[in-house]
mmCIF file as Biopython writes it, N, C-alpha, C and O atoms, coordinates in Angstrom:
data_model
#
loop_
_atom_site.group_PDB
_atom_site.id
_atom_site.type_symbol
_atom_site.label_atom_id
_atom_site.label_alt_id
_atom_site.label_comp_id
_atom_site.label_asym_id
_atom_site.label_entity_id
_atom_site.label_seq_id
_atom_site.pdbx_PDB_ins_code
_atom_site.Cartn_x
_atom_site.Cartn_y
_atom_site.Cartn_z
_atom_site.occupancy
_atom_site.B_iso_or_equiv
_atom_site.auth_seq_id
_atom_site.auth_asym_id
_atom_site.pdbx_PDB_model_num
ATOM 1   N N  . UNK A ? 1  ? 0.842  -1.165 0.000  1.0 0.0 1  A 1 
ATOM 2   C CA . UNK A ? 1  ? 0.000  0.000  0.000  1.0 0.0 1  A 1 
ATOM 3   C C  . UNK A ? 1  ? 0.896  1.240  0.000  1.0 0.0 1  A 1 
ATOM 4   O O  . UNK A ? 1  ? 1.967  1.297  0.604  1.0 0.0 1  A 1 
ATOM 5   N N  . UNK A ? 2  ? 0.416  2.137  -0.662 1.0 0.0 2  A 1 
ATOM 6   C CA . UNK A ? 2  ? 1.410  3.619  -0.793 1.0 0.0 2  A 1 
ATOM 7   C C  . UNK A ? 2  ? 0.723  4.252  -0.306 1.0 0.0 2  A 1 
ATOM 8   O O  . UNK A ? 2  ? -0.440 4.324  -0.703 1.0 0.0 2  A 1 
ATOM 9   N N  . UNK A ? 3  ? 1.205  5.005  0.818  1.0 0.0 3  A 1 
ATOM 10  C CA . UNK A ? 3  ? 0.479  6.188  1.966  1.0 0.0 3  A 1 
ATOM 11  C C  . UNK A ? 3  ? 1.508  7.623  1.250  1.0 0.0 3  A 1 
ATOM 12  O O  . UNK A ? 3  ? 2.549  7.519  0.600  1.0 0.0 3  A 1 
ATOM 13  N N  . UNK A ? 4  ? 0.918  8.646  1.572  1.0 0.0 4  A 1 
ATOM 14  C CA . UNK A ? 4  ? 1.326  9.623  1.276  1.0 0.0 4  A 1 
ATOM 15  C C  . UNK A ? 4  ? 1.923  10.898 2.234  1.0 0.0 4  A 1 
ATOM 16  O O  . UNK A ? 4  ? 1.165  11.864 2.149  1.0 0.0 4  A 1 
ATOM 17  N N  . UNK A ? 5  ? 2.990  11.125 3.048  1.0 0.0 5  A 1 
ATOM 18  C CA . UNK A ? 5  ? 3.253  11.497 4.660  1.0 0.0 5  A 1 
ATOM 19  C C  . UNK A ? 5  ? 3.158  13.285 4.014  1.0 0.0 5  A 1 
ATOM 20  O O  . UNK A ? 5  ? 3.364  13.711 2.878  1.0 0.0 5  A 1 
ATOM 21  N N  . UNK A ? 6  ? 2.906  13.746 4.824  1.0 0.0 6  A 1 
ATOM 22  C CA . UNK A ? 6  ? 2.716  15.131 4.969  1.0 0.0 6  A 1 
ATOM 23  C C  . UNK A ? 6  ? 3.334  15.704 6.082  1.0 0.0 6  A 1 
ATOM 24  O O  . UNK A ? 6  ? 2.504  15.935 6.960  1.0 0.0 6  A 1 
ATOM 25  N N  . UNK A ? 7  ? 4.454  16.015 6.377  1.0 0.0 7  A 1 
ATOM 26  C CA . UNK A ? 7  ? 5.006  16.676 7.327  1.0 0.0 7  A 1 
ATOM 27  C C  . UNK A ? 7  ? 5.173  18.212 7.308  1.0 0.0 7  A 1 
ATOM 28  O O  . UNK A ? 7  ? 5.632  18.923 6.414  1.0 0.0 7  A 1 
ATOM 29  N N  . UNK A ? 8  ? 4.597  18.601 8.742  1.0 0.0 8  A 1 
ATOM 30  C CA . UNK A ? 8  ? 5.226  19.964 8.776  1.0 0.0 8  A 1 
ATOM 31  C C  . UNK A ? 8  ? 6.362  20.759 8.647  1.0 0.0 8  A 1 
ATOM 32  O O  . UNK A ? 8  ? 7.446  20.272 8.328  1.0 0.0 8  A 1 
ATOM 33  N N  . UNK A ? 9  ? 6.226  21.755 8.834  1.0 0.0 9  A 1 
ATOM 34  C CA . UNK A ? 9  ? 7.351  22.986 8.307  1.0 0.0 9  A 1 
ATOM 35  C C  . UNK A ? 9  ? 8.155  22.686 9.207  1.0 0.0 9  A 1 
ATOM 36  O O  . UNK A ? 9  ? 9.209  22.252 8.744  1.0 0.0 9  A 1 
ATOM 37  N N  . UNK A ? 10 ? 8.110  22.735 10.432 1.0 0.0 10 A 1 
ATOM 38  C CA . UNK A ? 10 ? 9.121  22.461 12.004 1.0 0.0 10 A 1 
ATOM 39  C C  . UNK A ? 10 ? 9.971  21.510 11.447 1.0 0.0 10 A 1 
ATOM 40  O O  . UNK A ? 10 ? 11.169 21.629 11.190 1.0 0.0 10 A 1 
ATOM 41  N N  . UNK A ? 11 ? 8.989  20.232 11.231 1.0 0.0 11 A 1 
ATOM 42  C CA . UNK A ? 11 ? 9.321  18.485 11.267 1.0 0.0 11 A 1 
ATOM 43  C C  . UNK A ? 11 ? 10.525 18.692 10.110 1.0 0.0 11 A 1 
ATOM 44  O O  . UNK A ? 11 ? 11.664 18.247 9.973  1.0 0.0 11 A 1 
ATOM 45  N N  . UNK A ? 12 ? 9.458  19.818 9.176  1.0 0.0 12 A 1 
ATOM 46  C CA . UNK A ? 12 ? 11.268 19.320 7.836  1.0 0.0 12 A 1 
ATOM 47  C C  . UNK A ? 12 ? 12.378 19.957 8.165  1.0 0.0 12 A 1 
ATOM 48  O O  . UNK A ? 12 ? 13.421 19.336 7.961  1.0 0.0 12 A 1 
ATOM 49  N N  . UNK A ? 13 ? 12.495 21.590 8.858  1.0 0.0 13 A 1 
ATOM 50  C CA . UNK A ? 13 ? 13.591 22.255 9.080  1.0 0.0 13 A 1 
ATOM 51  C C  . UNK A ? 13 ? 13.869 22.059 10.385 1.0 0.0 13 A 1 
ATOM 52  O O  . UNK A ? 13 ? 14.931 22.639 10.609 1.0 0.0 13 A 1 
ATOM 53  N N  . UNK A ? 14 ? 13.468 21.551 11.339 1.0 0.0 14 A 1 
ATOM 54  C CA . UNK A ? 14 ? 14.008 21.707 12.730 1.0 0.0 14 A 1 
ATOM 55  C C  . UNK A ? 14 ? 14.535 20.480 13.302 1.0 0.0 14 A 1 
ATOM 56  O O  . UNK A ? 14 ? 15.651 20.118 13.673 1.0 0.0 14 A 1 
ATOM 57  N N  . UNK A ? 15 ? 13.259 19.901 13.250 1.0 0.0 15 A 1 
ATOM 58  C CA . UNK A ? 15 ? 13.169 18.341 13.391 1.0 0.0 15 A 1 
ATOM 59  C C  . UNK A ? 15 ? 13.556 16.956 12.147 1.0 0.0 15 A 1 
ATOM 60  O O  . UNK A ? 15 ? 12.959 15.909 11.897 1.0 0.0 15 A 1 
ATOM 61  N N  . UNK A ? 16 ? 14.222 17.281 11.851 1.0 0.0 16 A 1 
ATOM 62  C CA . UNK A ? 16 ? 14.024 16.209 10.197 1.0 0.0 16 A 1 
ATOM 63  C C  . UNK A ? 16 ? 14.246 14.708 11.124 1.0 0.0 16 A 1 
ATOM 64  O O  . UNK A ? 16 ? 13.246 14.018 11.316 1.0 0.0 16 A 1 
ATOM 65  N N  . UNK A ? 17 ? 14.986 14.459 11.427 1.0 0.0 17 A 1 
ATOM 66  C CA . UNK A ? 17 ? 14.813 13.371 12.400 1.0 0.0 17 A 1 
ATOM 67  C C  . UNK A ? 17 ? 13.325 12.565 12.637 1.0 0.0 17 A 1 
ATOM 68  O O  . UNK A ? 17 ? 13.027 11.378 12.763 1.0 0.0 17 A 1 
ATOM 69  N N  . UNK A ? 18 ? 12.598 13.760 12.630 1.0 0.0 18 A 1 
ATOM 70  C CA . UNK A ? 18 ? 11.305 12.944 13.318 1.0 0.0 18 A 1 
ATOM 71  C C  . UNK A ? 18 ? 10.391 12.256 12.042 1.0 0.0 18 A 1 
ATOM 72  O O  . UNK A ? 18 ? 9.714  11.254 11.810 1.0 0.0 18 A 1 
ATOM 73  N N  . UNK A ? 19 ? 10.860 13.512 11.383 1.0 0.0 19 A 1 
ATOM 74  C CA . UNK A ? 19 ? 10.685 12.705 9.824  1.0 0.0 19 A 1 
ATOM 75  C C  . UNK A ? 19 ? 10.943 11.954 9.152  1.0 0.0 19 A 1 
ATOM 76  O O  . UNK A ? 19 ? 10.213 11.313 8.396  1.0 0.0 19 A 1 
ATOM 77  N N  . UNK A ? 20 ? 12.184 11.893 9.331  1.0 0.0 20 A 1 
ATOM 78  C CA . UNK A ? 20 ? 13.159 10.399 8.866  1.0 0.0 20 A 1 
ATOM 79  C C  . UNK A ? 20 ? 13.004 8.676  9.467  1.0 0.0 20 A 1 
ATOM 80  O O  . UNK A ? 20 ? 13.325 7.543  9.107  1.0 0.0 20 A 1 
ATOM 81  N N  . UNK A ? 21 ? 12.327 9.327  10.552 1.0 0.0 21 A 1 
ATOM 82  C CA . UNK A ? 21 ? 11.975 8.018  11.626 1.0 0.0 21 A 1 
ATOM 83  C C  . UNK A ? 21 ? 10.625 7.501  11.192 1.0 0.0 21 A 1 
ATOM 84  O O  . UNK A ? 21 ? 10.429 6.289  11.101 1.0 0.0 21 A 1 
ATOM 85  N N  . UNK A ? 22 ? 9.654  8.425  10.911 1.0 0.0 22 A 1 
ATOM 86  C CA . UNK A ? 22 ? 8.576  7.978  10.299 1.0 0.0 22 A 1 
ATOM 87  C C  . UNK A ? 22 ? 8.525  7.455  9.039  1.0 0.0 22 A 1 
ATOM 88  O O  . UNK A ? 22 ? 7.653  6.647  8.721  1.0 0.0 22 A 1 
ATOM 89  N N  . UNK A ? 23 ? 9.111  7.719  8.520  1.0 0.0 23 A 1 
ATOM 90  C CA . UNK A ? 23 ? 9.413  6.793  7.461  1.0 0.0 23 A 1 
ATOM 91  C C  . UNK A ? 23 ? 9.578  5.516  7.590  1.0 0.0 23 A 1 
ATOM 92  O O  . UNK A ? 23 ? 8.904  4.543  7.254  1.0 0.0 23 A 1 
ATOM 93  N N  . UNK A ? 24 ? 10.805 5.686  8.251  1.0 0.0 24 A 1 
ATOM 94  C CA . UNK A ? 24 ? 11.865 3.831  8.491  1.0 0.0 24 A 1 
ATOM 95  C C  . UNK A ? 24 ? 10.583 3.372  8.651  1.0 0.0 24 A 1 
ATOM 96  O O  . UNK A ? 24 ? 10.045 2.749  7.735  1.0 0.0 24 A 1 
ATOM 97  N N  . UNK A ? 25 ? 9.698  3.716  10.269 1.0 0.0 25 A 1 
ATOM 98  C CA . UNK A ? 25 ? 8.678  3.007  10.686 1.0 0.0 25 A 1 
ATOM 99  C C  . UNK A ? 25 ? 7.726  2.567  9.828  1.0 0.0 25 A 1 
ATOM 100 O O  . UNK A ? 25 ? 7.333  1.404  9.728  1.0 0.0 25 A 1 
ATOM 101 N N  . UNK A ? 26 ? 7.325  3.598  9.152  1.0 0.0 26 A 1 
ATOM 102 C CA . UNK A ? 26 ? 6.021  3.476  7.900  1.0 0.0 26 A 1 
ATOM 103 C C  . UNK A ? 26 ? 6.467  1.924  6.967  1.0 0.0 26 A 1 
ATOM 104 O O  . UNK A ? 26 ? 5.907  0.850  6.747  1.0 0.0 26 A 1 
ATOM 105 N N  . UNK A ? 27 ? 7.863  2.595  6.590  1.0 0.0 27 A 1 
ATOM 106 C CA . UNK A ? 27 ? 8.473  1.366  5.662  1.0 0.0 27 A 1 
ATOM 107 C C  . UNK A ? 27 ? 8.599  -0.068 6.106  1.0 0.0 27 A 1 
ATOM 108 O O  . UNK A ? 27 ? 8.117  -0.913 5.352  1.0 0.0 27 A 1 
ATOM 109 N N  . UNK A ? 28 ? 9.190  -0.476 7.250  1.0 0.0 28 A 1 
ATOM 110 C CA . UNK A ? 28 ? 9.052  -0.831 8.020  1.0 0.0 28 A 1 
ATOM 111 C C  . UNK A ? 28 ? 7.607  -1.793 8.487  1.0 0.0 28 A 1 
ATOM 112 O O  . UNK A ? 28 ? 7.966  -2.970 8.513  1.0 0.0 28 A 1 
ATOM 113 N N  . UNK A ? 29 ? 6.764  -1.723 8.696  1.0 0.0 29 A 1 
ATOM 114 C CA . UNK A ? 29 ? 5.423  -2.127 8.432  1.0 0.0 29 A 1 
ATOM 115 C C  . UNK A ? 29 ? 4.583  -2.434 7.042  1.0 0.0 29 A 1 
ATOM 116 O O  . UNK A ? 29 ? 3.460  -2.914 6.888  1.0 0.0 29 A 1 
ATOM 117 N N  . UNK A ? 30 ? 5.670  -1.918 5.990  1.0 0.0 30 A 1 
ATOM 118 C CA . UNK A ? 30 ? 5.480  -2.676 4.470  1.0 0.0 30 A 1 
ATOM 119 C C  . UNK A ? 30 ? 4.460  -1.338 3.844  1.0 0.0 30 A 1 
ATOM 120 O O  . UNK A ? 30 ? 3.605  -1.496 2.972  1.0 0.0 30 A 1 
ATOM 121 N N  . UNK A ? 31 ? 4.735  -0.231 4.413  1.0 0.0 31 A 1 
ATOM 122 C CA . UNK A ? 31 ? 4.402  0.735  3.158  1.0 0.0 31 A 1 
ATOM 123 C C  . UNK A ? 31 ? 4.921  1.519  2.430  1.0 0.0 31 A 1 
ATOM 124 O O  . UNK A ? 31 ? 5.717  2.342  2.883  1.0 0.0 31 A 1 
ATOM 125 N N  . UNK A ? 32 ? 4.669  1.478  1.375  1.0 0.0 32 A 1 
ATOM 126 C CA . UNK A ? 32 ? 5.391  2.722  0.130  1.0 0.0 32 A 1 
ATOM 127 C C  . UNK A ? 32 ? 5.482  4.208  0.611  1.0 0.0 32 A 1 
ATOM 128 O O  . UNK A ? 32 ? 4.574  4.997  0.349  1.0 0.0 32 A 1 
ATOM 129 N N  . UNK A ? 33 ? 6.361  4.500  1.172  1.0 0.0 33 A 1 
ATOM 130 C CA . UNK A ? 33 ? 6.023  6.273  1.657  1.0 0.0 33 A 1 
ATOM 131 C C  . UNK A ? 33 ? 6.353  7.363  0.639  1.0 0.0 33 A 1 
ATOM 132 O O  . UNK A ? 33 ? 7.500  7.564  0.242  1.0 0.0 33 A 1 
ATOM 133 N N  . UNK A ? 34 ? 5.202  8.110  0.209  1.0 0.0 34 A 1 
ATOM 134 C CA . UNK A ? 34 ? 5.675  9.331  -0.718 1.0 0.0 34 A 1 
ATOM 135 C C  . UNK A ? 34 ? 5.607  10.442 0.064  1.0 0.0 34 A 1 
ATOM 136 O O  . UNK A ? 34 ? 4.864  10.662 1.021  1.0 0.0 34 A 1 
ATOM 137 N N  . UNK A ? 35 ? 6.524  11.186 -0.475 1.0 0.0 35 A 1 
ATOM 138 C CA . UNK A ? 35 ? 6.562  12.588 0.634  1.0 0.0 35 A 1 
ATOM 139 C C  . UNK A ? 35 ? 6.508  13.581 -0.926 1.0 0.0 35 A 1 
ATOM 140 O O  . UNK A ? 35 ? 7.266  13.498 -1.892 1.0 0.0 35 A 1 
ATOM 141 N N  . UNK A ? 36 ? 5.247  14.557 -0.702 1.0 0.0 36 A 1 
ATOM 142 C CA . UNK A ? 36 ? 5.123  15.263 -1.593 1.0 0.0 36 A 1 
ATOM 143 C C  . UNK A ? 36 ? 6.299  16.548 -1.699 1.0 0.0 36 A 1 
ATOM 144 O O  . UNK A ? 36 ? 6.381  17.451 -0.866 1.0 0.0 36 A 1 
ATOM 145 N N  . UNK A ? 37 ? 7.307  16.386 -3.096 1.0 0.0 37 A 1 
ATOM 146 C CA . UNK A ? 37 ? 8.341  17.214 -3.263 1.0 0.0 37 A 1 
ATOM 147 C C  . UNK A ? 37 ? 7.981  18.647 -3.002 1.0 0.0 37 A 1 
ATOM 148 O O  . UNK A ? 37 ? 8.724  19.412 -2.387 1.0 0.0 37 A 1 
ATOM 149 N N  . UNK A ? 38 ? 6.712  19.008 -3.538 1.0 0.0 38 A 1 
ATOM 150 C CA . UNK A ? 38 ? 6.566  20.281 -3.448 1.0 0.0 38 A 1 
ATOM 151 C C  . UNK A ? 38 ? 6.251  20.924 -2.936 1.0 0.0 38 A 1 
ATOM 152 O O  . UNK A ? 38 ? 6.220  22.129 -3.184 1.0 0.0 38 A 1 
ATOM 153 N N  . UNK A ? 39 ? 5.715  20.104 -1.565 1.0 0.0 39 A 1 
ATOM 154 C CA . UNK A ? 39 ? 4.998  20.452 -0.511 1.0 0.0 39 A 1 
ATOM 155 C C  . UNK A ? 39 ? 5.994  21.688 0.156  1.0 0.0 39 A 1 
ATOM 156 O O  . UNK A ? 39 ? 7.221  21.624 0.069  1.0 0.0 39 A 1 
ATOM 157 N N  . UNK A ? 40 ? 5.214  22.926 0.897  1.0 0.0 40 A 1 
ATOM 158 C CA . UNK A ? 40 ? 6.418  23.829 1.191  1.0 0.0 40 A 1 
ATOM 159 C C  . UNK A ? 40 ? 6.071  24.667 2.526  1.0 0.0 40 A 1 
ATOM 160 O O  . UNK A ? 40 ? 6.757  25.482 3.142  1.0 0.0 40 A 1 
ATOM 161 N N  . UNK A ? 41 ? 4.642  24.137 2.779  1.0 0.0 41 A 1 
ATOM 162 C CA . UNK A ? 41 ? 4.032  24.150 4.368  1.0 0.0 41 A 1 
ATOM 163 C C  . UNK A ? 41 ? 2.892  23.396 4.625  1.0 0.0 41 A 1 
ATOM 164 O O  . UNK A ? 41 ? 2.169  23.046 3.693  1.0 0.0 41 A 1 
ATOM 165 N N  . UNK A ? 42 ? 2.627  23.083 5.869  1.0 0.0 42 A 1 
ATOM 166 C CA . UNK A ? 42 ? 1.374  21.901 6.055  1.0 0.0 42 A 1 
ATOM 167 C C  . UNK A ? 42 ? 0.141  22.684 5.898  1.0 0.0 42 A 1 
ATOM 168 O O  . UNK A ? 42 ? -0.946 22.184 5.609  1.0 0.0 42 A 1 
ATOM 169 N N  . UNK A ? 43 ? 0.399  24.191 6.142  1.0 0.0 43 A 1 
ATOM 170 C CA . UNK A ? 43 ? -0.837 25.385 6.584  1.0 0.0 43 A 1 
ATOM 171 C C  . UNK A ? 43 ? -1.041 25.503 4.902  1.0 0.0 43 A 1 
ATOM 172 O O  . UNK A ? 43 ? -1.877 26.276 4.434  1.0 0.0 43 A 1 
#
């Protein structure tokens, strides 16, 4: 299954870590993670 993660502005510049972890995890449990490139705030 391909889920699609949406992370906030913080999560990508402050925190990327927390982002990076959600992934592994997501992946991890056998899903496709797309992170939208163009995304450039959650608001």
């Amino acid at each position: 299954m391909r889920i699609r993660l949406i992370v906030t502005c913080l999560v990508d510049v402050m925190r990327a870590k927390i982002g990076l972890s959600a992934i592994k995890l997501l992946e991890a449990a056998g899903y496709e993670v797309v992170v939208p490139e163009a995304q450039t705030c959650c608001g």
